[in-house]
N, C-alpha and C positions, 0 to 999 in steps of 0.2 A: 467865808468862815472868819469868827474871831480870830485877833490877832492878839498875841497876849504880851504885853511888858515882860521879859522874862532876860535874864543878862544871867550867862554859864561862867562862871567863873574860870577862869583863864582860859576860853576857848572865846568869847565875843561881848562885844560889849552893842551888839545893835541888835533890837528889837525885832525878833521875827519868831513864827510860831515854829513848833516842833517840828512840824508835818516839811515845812518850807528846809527849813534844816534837812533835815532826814532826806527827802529829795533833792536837793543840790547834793550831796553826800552820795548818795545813792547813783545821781548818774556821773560822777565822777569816775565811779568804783565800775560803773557799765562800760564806759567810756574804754577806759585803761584795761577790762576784760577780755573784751571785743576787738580791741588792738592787739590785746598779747597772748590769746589764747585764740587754736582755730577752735571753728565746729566742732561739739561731742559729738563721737559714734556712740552709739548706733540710731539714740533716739533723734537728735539735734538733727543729724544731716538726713536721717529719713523725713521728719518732717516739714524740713525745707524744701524737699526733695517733691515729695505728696502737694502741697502748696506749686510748687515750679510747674510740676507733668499738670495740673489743675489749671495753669497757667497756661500752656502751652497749648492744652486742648480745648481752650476756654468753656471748660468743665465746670459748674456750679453748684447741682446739687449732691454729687456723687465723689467722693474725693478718690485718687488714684492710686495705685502703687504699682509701676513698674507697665503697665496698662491695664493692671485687672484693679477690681472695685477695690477700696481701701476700707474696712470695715471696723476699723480696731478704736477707732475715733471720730467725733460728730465734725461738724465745719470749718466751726467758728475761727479757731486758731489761723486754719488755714486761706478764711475767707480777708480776716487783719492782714494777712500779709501783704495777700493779694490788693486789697485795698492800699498798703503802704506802696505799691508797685505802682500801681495805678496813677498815685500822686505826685510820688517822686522818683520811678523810675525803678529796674531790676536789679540794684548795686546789691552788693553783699551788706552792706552799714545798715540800706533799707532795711532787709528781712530780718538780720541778728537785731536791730533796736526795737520793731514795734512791741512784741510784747513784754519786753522789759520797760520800754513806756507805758504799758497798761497798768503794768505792776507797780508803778510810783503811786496811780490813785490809790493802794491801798496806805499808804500813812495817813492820807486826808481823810479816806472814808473810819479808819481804825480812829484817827479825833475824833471826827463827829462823833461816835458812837458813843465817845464817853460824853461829850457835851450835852449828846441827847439825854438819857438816861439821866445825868447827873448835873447841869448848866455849872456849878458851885466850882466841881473838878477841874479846875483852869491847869492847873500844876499837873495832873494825870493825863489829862489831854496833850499836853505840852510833852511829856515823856513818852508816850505810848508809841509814837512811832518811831522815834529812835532805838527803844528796846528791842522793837520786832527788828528794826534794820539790822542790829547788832546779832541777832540768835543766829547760830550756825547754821540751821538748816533754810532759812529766806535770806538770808546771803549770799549761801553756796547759788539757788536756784536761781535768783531774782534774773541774774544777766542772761537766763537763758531761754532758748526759743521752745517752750515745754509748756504741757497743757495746764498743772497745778498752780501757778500764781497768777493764772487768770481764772481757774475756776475760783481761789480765793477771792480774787477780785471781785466776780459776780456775786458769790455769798454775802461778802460785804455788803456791796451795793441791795442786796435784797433786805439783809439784816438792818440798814440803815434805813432804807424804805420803811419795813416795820418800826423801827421806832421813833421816827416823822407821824407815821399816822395815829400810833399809840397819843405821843403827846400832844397833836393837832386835831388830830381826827378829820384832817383832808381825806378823801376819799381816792384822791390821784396819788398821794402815798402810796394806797397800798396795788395800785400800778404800778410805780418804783416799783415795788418788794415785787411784783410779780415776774416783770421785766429782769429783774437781776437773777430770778430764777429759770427764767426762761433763758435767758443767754447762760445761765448758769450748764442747764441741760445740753446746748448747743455747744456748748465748751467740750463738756465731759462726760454727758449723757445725766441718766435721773439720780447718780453718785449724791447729786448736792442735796438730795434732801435726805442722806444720811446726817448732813451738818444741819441743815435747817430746822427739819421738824421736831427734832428733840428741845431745842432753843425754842422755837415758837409756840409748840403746846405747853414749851414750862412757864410764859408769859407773867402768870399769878405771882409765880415764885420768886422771879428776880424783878421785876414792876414795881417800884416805890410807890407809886399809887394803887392800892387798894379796891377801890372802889371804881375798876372796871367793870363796863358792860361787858358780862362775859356771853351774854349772845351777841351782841354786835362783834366783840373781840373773834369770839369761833367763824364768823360770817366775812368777815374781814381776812381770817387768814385761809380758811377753805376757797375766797376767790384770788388769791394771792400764787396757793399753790395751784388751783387748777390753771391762772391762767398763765404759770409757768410751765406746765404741763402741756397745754394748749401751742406754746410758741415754739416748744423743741418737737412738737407733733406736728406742727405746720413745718416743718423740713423733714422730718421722718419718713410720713407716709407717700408727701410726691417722690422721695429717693428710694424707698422703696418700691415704689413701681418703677421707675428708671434702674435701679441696680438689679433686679434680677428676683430668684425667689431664694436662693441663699443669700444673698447681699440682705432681702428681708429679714430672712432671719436671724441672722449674725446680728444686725441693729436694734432691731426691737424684742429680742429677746435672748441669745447668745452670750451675748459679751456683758450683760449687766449680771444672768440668772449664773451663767458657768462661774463668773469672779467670784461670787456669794457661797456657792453650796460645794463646788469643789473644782477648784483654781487649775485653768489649764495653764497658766505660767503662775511665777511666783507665789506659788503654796508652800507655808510657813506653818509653825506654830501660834495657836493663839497668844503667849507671853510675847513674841519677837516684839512686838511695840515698845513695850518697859525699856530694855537696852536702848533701842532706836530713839526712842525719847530722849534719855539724858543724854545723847550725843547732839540730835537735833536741837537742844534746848541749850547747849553749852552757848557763852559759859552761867546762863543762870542756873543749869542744873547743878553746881558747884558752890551760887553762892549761899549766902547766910539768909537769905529774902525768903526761907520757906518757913521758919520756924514763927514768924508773926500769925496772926488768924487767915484764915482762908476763904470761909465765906460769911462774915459777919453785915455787910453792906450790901444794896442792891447790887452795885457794879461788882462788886467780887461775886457774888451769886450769878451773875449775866456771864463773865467769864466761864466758870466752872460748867454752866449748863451748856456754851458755846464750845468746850472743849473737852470736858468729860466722858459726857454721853456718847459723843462720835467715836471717841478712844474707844471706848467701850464694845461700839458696833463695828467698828473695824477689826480689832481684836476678833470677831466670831465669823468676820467674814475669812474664807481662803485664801484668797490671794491677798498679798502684803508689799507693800514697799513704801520706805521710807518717807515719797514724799507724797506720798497718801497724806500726813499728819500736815501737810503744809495748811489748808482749810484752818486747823485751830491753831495756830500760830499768833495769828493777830490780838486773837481772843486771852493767849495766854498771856503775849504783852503787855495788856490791859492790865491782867490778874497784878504780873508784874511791876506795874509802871507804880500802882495804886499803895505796893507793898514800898515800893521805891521814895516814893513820896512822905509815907506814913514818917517815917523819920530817916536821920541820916546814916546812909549807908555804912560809915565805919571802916574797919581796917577789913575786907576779904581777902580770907587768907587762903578759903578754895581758890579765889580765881588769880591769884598770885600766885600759888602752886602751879595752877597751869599756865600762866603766862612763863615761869622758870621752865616749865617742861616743854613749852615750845621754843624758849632762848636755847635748851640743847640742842632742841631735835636742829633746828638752821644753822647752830653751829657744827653738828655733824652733815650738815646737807650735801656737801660735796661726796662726804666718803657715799652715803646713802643710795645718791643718786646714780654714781657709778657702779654699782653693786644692782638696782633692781633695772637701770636704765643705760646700759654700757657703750651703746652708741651714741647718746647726749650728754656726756659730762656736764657739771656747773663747773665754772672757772673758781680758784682758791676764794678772790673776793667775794662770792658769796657769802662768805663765813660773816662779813658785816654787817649781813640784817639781821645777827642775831640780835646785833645792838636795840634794835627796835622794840623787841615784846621786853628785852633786858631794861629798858629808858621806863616803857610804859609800866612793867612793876612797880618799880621806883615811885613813880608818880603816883600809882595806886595805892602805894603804904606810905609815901611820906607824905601826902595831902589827899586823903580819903576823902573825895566828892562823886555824885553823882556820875560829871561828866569822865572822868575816870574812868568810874567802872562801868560806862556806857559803850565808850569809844574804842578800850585797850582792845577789846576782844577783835572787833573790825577791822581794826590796824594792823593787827598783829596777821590774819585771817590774809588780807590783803599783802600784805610782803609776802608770805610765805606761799603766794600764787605767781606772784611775777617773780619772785625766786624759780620758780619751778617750769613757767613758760617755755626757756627752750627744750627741756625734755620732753614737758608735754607736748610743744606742735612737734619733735623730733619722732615723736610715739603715735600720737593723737593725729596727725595731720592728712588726712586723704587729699589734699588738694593737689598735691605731683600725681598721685595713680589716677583719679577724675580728667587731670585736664591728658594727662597720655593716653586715657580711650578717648575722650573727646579726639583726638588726633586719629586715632585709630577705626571709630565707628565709622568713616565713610569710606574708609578704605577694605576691610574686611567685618565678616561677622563675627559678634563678639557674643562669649556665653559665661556661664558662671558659675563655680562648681561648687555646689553646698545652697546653704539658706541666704538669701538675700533681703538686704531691706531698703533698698534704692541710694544709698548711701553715697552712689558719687554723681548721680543725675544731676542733682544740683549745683554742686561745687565745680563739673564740667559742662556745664551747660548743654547735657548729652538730648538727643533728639530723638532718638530711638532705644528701644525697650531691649533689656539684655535678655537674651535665653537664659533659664534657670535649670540646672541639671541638679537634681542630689544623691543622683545612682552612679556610683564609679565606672558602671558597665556601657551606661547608658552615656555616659560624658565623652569613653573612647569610641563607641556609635557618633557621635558628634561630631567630633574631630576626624576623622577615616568619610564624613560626606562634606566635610569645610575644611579641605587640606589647608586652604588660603585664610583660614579663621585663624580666631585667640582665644585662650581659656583664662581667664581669671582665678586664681585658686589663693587660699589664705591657709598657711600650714607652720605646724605648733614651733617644729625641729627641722626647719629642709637643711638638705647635706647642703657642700660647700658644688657638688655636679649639678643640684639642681636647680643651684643660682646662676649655673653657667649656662644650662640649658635654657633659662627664660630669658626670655628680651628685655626683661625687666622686673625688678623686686625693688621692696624698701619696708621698713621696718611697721609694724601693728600690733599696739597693745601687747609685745612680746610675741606676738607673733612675726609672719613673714607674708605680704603680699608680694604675686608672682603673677607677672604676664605670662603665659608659657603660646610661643606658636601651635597650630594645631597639628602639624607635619612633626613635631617636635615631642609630640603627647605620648606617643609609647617609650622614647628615652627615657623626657621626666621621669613616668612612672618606673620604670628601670632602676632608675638614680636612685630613687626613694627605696625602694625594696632592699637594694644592696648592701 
């Protein structure tokens, strides 16, 4: 990739492009995540979990959960792991970095985009991944082992394919584009061509060149998506005959058709995006950068069709979450970078607002944290990272550049995570309850009382499958034929008996995990009732 002459006033005076920036930056920020932050429950440690049992059973087309077929997600993620395993071995740094390493390619693939599209945009190209790195919501995600900043990643990679072969007309281009689609699907099933096809049939409309063959163009992208289609059906259907005839159907038709038309988990309203946006977007959704034109240029049209439309279809889909929008992310950085560019940013006095409203919030962080998180206090010295987003105001209004309002927001985002680290592994941490059944699974059998999502398989290097119970009636049947067993149970309010009765509890998400013996099981319940 070009490298562009570019010198950020008071952050460097050497020569390197944005993208190179943005990823040294980036795994600094991984680096120091991964050290100070454990595993998220529920998603983080079940999917390392699904990857480990995968592992363990050297299971490949069928991913696992607990030993029954895992169905709620295609491979891909979990085959990366496995491949970082393979290379360098089953440490925890392995699994937490691989696909936060995948996620770096999206600053290099988000340049090229503009370089393609635009050669001229040296200046937009150069921002463009700093601004994504900067936006709250591919921040918060990047460091983590979850399926959305790789399916962005593949999007790219197919987006950029397309527009290699638009302006070359290689015909192994539009391989690229297929292949990114195809690992796209393997990601995250045919989700990506809610982001793709609206972008590539609007070709005409953001295309500086005119004067394409629009039947070579239609023929180039009908073998682009079919043979992206093609690649996630070459793992589909042999797993579907390996996983069963509901494992079938849950894959190739369940989990795309139920999410669409009425959502067996997170059914929302169609507006819930709107909100979710300006938060995911902060803090551009705050600054002054929207009031310039929108789509007047190709590249601001290539944006808007990369990130509009999908809002759009998502919004009518059922089910909702957050980091569904991750896919247009890139594309809006772009919009951004372009508006970024256009002239100089000026004094922002949104994102100065919010840079003061989080110099409060860290200056109250102590009292806060004692209040919603009582067993992890922050010590008083916390109170001095409020200085941090307080410094970086500063520096936003009294020398309004670019790199200012690129960086504060990251900076600020980042203190106020390692501010927060020991409550959250104090709250957040399964690795003391994972490695005490590790201890425990050879010596009695172990069961689990409620819904399970494999959560400490991994973290304890457990060997064996937990019984799942979700009938109270059925769990003391359990326990009355495994006197010598343990229960597992996680409970909102337990009294101060029924911490005495277990062998072992520690604190969850404001909850309470509990060993309980199984000779023990009709006390507990005793305890609890009284």
């Amino acid at each position: 990739m070009d490298r562009q002459q570019t010198r950020i006033p008071g952050i460097t005076k050497v020569a390197i492009s944005g993208a190179t920036l943005a990823t040294f930056l980036a795994m600094a920020i991984i680096l120091a995540r991964v050290a100070a932050l454990p595993l998220m429950p529920i998603d983080e440690t079940r999917y390392l979990s699904v990857a480990w049992e995968m592992w363990q059973h050297q299971a490949f087309l069928v991913p696992l959960l607990n030993g029954e077929a895992y169905s709620h997600k295609p491979p891909l993620l979990f085959w990366l792991i496995q491949l970082g395993w393979w290379l360098f071995g089953t440490s925890d740094w392995v699994a937490r970095l691989v696909i936060p390493a995948v996620g770096l390619a999206g600053f290099w693939l988000s340049a090229d985009l503009v370089r393609q599209l635009d050669p001229g945009a040296r200046r937009e190209a150069w921002w463009a991944p700093l601004v994504l790195l900067g936006t709250t919501l591919w921040f918060l995600y990047l460091p983590l082992s979850m399926f959305d900043i790789l399916l962005s990643v593949c999007l790219l990679l197919a987006v950029d394919g397309w527009l290699h072969y638009l302006r070359t007309g290689h015909r192994r281009m539009v391989i690229l584009a297929g292949l990114g689609l195809g690992l796209g699907v393997l990601a995250k099933g045919p989700v990506i061509f809610i982001y793709w096809l609206p972008l590539a049939l609007a070709t005409r409309f953001w295309w500086p060149d005119k004067a394409l063959r629009q039947a070579k163009t239609w023929t180039a992208l009908l073998a682009a998506s079919l043979l992206g289609g093609l690649i996630g059906l070459a793992w589909a259907i042999p797993a579907a005959i390996a996983g069963g005839t509901d494992y079938a159907n849950a894959i190739l038709w369940h989990q795309a058709a139920g999410r669409v038309t009425h959502a067996f988990d997170h059914a929302r309203p169609w507006y819930w995006y709107l909100p979710a946006l300006l938060i995911a977007l902060l803090p551009w959704s705050v600054s002054s950068l929207w009031r310039r034109p929108w789509a007047a240029t190709p590249l601001q049209r290539f944006a808007v069709w990369g990130s509009l439309p999908p809002l759009i279809l998502l919004s009518l889909i059922s089910g909702k979450q957050a980091h569904y929008l991750m896919p247009t992310l890139p594309f809006l950085a772009i919009w951004l970078s372009l508006q970024l560019v256009a002239q100089p940013p000026g004094r922002q006095w949104g994102v100065a607002l919010l840079l003061l409203g989080m110099t409060g919030l860290m200056a109250l962080l102590p009292d806060i944290v004692v209040r919603i998180f009582p067993q992890a206090p922050l010590s008083s010295w916390s109170r001095l990272g409020a200085l941090i987003p307080l410094a970086l105001t500063l520096w936003l209004l009294s020398r309004p550049c670019r790199a200012a309002l690129v960086l504060a927001w990251p900076l600020t985002l980042f203190t106020l995570l390692l501010l927060l680290s020991p409550a959250i592994r104090g709250y957040y941490d399964l690795r003391p309850m994972a490695e005490r059944l590790a201890m425990l699974e050879a010596q009695s059998p172990l069961a689990y009382a409620g819904e399970y999502h494999n959560q400490f398989r991994f973290l304890g290097r457990l060997e064996t499958d937990l019984t799942v119970i979700d009938d109270d009636r059925a769990v003391a049947d359990w326990a009355a034929r495994h006197p010598g067993g343990r229960i597992i149970e996680v409970l909102r309010r337990p009294t101060s008996r029924q911490g005495e009765i277990a062998s072992y509890h520690q604190p969850y998400r404001g909850r309470v995990y509990l060993i309980v013996p199984a000779e023990r099981w009709q006390a507990f319940i005793a305890a609890g009732s009284g």
